[in-house]
C-alpha positions in Angstrom: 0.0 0.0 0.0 1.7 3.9 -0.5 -0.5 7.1 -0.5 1.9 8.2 -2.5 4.7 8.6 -4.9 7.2 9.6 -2.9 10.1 12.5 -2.5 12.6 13.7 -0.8 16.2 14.4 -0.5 19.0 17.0 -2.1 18.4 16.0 -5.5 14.4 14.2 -6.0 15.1 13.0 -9.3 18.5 11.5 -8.4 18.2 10.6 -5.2 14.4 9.7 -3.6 12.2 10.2 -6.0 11.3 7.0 -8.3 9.9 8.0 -11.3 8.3 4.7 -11.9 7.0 4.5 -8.6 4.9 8.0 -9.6 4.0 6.2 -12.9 2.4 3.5 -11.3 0.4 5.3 -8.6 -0.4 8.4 -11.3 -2.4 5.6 -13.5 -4.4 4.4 -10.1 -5.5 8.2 -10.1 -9.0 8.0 -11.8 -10.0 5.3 -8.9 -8.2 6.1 -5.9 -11.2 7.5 -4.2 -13.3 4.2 -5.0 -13.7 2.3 -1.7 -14.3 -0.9 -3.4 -11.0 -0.2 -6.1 -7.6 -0.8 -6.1 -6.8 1.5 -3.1 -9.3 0.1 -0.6 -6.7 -1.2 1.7 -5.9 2.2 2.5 -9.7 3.0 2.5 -10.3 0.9 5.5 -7.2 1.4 7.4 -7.4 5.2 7.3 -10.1 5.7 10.3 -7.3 4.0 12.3 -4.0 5.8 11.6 -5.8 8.9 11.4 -7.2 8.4 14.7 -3.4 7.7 16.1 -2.4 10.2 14.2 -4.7 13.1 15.7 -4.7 11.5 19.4 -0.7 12.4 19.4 -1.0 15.9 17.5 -3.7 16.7 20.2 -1.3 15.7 23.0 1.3 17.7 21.9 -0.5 21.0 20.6 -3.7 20.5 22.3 -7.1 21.5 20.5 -6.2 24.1 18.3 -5.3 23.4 14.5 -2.4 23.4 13.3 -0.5 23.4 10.1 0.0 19.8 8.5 2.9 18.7 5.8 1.4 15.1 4.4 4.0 14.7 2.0 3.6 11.9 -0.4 -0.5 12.3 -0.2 -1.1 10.2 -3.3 -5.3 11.6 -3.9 -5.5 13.1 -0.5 -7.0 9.9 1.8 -5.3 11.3 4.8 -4.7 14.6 4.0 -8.5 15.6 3.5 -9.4 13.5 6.8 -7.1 15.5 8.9 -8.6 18.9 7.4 -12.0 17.7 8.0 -10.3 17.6 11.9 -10.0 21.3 11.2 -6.5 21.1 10.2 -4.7 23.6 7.5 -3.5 20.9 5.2 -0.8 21.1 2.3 -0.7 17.3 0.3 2.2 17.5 -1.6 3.0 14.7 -4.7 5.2 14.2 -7.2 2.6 12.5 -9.1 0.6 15.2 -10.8 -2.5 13.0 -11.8 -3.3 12.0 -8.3 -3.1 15.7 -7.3 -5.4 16.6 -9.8 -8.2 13.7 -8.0 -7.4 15.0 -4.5 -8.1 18.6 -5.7 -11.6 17.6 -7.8 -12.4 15.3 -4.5 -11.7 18.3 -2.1 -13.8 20.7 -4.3 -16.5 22.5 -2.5 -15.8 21.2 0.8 -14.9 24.0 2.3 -11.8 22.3 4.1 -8.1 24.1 4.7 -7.1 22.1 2.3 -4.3 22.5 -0.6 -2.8 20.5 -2.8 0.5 20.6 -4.8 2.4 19.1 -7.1 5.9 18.6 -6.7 9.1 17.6 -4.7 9.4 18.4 -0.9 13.1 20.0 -1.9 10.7 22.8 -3.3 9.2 23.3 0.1 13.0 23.4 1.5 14.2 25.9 -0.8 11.2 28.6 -0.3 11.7 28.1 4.2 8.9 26.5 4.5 8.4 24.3 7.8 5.4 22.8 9.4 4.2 21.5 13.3 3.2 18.4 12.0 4.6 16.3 8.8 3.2 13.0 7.2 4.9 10.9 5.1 1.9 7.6 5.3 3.0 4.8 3.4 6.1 6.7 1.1 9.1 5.7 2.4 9.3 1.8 0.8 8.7 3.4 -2.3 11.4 6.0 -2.0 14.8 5.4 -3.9 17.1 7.0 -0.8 15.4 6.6 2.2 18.0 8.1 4.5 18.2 11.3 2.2 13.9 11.1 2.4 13.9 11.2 6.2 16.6 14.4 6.3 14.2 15.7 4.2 11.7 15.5 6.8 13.7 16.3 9.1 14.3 19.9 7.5 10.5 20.2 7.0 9.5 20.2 10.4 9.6 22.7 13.3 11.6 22.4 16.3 9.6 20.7 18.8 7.4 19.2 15.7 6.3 15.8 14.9 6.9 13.6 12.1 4.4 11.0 11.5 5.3 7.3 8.6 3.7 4.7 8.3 5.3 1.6 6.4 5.6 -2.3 6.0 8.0 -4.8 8.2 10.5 -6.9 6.4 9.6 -10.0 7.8 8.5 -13.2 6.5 4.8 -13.0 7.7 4.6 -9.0 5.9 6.2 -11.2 2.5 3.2 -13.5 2.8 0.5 -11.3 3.6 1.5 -7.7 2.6 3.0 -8.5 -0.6 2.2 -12.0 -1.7 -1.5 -12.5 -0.2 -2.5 -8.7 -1.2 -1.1 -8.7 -4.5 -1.6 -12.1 -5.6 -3.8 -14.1 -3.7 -6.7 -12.0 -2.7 -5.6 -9.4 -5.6 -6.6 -6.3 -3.1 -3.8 -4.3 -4.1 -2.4 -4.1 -8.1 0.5 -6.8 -8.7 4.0 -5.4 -8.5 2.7 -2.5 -5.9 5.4 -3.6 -3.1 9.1 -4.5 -2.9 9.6 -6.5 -0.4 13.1 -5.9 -0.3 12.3 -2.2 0.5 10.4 -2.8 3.6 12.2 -1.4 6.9 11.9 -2.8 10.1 11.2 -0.8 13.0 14.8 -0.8 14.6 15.9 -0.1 10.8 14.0 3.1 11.1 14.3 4.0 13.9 18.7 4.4 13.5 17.5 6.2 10.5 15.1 8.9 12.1 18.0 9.2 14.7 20.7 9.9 11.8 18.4 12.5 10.2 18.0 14.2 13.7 14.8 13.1 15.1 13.5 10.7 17.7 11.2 7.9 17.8 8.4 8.6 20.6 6.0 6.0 19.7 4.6 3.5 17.8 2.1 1.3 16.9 1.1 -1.7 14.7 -2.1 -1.6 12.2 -3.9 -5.2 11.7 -7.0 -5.7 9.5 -9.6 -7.1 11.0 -14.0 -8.4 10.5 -14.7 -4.7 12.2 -11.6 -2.8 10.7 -8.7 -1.8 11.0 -7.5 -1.5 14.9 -4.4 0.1 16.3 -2.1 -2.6 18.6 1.4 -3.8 19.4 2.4 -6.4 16.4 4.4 -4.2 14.4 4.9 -7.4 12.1 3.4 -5.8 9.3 2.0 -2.6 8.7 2.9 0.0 11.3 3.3 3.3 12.0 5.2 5.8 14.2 5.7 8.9 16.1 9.2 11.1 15.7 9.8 14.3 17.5 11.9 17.0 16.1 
């Protein structure tokens, strides 16, 4: 599963961004926001990350809005759900067709909502920085990982906090994540995952240390008959919690 294409690092083209990678989520664009299409894994696990996500930005900046990066926002799942929090949202993708459904989706909904498209080093060069920055599913699609995560790093405010979500590299995340989902029950499109590109959780946690930031918390995400629930297996799918 990836929300989106991915970016990040000094150079995109060279180093982060994989231009088949946006190729490949730009043709899902047309259906993205179909719950029954090909992105309805991330349909049904959204009420649950987002929920972890907004328990944690609530703790740390209490009820007031803030200002929210979700870089790699693919047609704007998360993004629009933490605006209809009352969040001022930016999505940012390097995939320009998937921008174009998140913006026609958003339309007349009144939200604090924008979208762009283009690389996060464009939000670097103009100063920008943000409270709170998302990177949901992105980083095992990324070509330079490390160089994605300074990236964030530089994107967020002091005191900020840097929310991924990703996919283990284990042996029970080969079988279900990549060969049951892809193959098997056919709920995501064939050739979506690398398993090889999975990172553990201690893998990213050295990372987010290298790039400056630190790992508060973290959770695992496992389907279930009732949806998606937040718990401890980090097996698979899980997400974190970095502070700047």
């Amino acid at each position: 599963m990836q929300e989106g294409a991915g970016q990040g690092g000094a150079d995109a083209t060279a180093m982060s961004v994989d231009a088949a990678e946006v190729a490949r989520f730009d043709a899902l664009a047309a259906r993205w926001w179909d719950p029954a299409g090909p992105m309805r894994p991330l349909h049904r696990m959204n009420p649950a990350r987002i929920g972890w996500i907004e328990a944690r930005i609530r703790r740390r900046f209490g009820a007031a809005p803030v200002r929210v990066l979700d870089l790699g926002c693919g047609a704007g799942l998360a993004a629009e759900a933490l605006a209809r929090q009352g969040h001022t949202v930016l999505g940012l993708d390097a995939a320009g067709a998937a921008i174009e459904a998140a913006r026609a989706h958003a339309a007349g909904r009144g939200l604090n909502l924008d979208y762009r498209a283009g690389t996060a080093e464009a939000l670097v060069a103009e100063g920008q920085r943000f409270p709170v920055v998302l990177a949901l599913e992105v980083i095992e699609h990324v070509a330079d990982a490390a160089a994605f995560l300074a990236t964030l790093a530089r994107l967020v405010e002091p005191g900020g906090l840097v929310f991924l979500s990703t996919l283990n590299r284990t042996r029970r995340a080969f079988l279900f994540a990549k060969l049951g989902a892809e193959y098997v029950l056919r709920l995501l499109p064939a050739g979506t995952h690398d398993w090889r590109r999975f990172v553990t959780p201690a893998e990213l946690a050295a990372a987010l240390a290298a790039a400056g930031l630190r790992l508060a918390d973290s959770a695992g995400l496992t389907p279930g008959p009732g949806g998606w629930r937040v718990g401890r297996d980090l097996a698979v799918n899980y997400i974190v919690c970095a502070e700047a």
